[in-house]
C-alpha positions in Angstrom: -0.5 1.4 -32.2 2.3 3.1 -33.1 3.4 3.3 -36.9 6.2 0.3 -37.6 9.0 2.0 -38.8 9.3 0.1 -42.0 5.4 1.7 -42.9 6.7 5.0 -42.0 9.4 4.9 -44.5 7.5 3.5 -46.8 5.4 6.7 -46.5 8.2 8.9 -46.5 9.2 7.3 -49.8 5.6 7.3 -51.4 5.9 11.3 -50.2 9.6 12.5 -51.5 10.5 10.1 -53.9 7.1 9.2 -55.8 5.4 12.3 -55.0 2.4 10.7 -54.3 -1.1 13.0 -53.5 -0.9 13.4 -49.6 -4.3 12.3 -49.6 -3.7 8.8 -51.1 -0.2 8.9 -48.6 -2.3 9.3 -45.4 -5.0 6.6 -47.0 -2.1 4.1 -47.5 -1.0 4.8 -43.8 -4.4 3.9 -42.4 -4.7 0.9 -44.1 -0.8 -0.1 -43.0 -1.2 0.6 -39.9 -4.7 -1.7 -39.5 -3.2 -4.1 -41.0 0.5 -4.1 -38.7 -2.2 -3.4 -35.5 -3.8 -6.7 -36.4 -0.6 -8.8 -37.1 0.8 -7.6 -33.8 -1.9 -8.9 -32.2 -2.0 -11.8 -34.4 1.6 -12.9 -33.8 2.2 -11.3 -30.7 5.8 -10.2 -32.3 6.7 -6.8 -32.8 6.2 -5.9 -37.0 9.2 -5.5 -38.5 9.9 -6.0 -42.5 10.9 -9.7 -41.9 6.7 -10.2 -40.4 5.2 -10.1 -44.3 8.4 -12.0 -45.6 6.4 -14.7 -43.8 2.7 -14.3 -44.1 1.1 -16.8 -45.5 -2.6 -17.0 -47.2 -3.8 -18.1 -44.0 -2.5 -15.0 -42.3 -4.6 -13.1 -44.5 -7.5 -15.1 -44.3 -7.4 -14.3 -40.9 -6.8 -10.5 -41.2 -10.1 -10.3 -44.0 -12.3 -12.3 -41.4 -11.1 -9.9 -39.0 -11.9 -7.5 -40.7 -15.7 -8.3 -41.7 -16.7 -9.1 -38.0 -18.0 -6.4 -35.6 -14.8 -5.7 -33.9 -13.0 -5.5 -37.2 -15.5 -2.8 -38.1 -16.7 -3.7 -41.6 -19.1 -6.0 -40.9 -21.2 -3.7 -43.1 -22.4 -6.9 -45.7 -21.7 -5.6 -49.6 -19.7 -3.5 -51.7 -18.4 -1.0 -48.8 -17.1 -3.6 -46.8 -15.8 -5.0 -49.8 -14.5 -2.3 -51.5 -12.5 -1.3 -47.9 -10.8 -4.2 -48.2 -9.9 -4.1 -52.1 -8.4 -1.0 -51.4 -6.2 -2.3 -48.3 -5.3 -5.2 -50.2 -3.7 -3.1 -52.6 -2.0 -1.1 -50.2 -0.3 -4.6 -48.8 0.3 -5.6 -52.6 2.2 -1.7 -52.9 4.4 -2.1 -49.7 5.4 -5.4 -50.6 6.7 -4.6 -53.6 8.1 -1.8 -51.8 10.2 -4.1 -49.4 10.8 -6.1 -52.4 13.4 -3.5 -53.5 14.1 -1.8 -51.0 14.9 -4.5 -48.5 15.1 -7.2 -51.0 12.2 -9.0 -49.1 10.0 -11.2 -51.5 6.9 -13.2 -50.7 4.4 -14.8 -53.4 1.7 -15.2 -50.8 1.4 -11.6 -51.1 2.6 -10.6 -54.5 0.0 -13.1 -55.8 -2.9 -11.4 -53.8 -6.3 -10.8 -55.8 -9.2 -8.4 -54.6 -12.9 -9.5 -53.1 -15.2 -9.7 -56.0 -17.3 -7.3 -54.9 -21.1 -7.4 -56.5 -22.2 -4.7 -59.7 -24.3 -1.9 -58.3 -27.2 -1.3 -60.6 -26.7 2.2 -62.3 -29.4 4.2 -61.1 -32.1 6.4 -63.6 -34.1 8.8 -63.3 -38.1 7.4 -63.8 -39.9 9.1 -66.8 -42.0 11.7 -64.6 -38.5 13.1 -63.3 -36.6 13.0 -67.3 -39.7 15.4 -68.4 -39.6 17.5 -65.2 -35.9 18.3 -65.9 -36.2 18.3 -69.7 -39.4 20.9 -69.5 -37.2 22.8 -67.0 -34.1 23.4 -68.8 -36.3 24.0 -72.1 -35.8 27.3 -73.6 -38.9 29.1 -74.8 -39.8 28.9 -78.8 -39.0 32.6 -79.5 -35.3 33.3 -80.0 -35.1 36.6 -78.6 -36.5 35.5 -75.0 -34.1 32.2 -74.7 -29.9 33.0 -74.3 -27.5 30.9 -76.6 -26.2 29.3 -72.8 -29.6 28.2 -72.0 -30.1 26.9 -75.6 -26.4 24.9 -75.6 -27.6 23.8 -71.6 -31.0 22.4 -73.3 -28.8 20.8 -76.2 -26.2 19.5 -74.0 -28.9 17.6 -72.0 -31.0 16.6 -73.9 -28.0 14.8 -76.4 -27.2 13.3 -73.1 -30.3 11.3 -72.7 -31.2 11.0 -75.9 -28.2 9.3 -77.1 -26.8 8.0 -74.1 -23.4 9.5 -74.5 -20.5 9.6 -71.9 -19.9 13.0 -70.5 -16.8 13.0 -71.9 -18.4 11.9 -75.2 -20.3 14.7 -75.7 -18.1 17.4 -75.1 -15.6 15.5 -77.1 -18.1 16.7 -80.2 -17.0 19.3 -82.4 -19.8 21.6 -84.6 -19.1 19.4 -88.3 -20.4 15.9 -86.1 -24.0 17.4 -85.5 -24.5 18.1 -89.3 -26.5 15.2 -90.8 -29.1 12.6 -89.2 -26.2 10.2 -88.1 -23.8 11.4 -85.3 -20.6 9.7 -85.1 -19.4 9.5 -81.7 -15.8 8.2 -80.9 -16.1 6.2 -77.5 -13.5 4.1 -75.0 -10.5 2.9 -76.6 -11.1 5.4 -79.7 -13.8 3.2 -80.4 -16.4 4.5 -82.8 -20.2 3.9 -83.2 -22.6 5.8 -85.4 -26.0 6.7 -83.5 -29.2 8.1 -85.8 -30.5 11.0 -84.2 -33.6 11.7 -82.8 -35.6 14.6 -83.8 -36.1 16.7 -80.6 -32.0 16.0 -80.1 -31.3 17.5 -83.5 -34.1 20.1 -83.3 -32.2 21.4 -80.0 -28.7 21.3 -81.7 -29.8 23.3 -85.0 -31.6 25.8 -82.0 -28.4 26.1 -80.2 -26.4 26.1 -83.7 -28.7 28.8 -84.9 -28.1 31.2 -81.7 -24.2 30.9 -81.5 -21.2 32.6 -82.9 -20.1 31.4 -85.9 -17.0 29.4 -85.6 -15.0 26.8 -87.9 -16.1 23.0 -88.4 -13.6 21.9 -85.9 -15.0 23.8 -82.7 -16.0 22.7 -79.8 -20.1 21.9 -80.1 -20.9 22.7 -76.2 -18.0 25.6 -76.0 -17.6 27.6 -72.9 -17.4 31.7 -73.3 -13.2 31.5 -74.6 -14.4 28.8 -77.4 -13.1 25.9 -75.1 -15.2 22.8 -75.0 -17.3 22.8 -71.6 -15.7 20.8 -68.8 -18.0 17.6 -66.8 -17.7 19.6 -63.7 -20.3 22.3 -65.7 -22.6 19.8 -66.3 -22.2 18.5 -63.4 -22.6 21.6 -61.7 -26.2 22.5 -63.8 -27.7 19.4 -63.2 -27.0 19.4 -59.0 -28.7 23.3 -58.9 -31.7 22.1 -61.2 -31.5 18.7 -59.2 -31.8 21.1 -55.9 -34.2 23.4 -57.6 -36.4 21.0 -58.4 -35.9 18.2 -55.3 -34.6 15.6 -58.1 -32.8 12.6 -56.7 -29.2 13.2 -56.0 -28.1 10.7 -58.0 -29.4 12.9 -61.1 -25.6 13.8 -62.4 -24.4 13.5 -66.6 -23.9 9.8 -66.0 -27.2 8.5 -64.7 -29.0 10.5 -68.1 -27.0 7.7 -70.0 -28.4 5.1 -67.0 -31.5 6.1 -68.0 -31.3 6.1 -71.9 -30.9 2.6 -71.1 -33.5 2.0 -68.9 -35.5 3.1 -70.7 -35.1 1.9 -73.7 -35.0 -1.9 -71.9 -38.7 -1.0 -70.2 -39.7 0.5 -73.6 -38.9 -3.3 -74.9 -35.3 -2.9 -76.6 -33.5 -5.4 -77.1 -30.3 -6.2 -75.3 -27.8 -6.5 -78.1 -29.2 -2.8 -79.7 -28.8 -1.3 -76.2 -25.4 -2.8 -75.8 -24.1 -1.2 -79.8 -25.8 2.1 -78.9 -24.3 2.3 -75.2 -20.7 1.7 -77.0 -20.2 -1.4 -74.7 -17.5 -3.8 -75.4 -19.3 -6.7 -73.1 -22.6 -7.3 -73.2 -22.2 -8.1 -68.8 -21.6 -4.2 -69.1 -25.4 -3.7 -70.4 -26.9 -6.6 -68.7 -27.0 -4.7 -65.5 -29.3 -2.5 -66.5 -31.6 -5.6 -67.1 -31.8 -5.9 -62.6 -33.1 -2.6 -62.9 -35.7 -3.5 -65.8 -36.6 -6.4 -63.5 -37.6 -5.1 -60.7 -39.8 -3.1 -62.1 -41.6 -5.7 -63.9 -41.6 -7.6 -60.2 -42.9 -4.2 -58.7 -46.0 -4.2 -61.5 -47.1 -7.8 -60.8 -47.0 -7.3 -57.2 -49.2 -4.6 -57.5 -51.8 -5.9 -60.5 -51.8 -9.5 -61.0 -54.7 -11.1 -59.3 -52.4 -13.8 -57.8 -49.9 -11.6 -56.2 -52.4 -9.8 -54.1 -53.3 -11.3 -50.8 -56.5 -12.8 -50.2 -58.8 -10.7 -48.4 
């Protein structure tokens, strides 16, 4: 169908007034426009402004079921199909409260609106065969004259990762003074701040890196980049998709899922759940519970394969 006017100058506004991205402009029109093609068809009226000064909760009802049956097309079951509507939802909530003052057009049904709860993916880890491929990999040699100081801050950088379990954004956040001492103090969401011992290869690798560098004050970045600014995630995310590629890793191996497996690890290793959840810097212990489906399967996987009364009879 043809764009309703008032979704066109909704766009227009979301373009020259807000200054919106065009990409998030042209996603809001494709969600406006499914939504005005089915509430044409569902009212057989032509939309105009006054059509969602009237919808009720039924009305939407109708548009989500739509929406999840094959002609809707996201009948796709879990978060994508989900997650597609989420994000139209919001796009309704935005125009609404775009009529609102603009037109002076109010309706609760809408305003009041609240997403699909859509399920928690399980973060995904690397297995331990795949941690040691990429550790061993990115490992500079023992003699300091064959290993560069970018490999050595690389190896550091990694291997802090998963050893600690730090955000990206964490790590880099690090200055030279925090990796002196046994304890690294690591300031986390919300300026949050937990204190993490650490591990002797992780602190080995630092006082490598340390040793090969320039010297610089206290305050510098640890994992600089060649002008002495702290590294950005795209880097590390850039090293670890060519060594991914390089050594047919998963793709899901980026900076985030060495944290994912710090955890998993530590769970299948026989952690507890409360020491995972201080050392991850979680507020909610539903954050670090997730990794306990991963944990699970496993142990599901094991028994299936080795307990006597799992196996079929032969």
């Amino acid at each position: 169908m043809t764009q309703p006017a008032p979704v066109t100058d909704f766009l227009h506004w979301l373009t020259h007034v807000r200054r919106t991205s065009p990409h998030t402009v042209a996603a809001y029109g494709r969600d406006l426009t499914a939504i005005c093609t089915f509430l044409q068809a569902h009212t057989g009226a032509e939309v105009t402004p006054q059509t969602f000064a009237t919808l009720t909760q039924a009305d939407i009802q109708s548009y989500l079921a739509h929406r999840l049956t094959p002609k809707g097309r996201l009948n796709r079951a879990g978060t994508n199909a989900k997650t597609s509507l989420n994000r139209q939802l919001s796009a309704l909530r935005t125009f609404m409260g775009w009529l609102t003052e603009h037109h002076s057009i109010n309706n609760p049904a809408i305003s009041r609106l609240k997403g699909l709860k859509a399920p928690a993916s399980v973060p995904k880890a690397l297995n331990h065969t795949q941690t040691w491929q990429l550790l061993e990999n990115l490992a500079p040699p023992p003699a300091t004259h064959t290993a560069t100081p970018e490999a050595r801050r690389n190896f550091a950088l990694l291997l802090t990762l998963y050893g600690l379990g730090l955000r990206i954004s964490e790590a880099l956040s690090l200055t030279r003074a925090d990796a002196v001492g046994d304890i690294l103090t690591v300031t986390g969401k919300g300026n949050k701040q937990r204190s993490l011992p650490l591990p002797l290869p992780v602190k080995s690798a630092l006082n490598s890196w340390l040793n090969a560098s320039h010297e610089l004050p206290p305050t510098a970045p640890l994992f600089p980049n060649p002008q002495g600014k702290a590294l950005t995630p795209r880097y590390a995310q850039k090293l670890l998709q060519d060594t991914r590629e390089a050594l047919g890793l998963p793709a899901h191996l980026t900076p985030h899922a060495l944290r994912h497996s710090f955890a998993t690890h530590l769970l299948e290793g026989g952690a507890d759940l409360r020491t995972v959840q201080e050392l991850l810097g979680h507020s909610q212990l539903a954050t670090t519970q997730r990794y306990l489906a991963t944990d699970v399967q496993r142990l599901l996987t094991v028994h299936s394969q080795s307990h006597p009364l799992a196996k079929d009879e032969s």
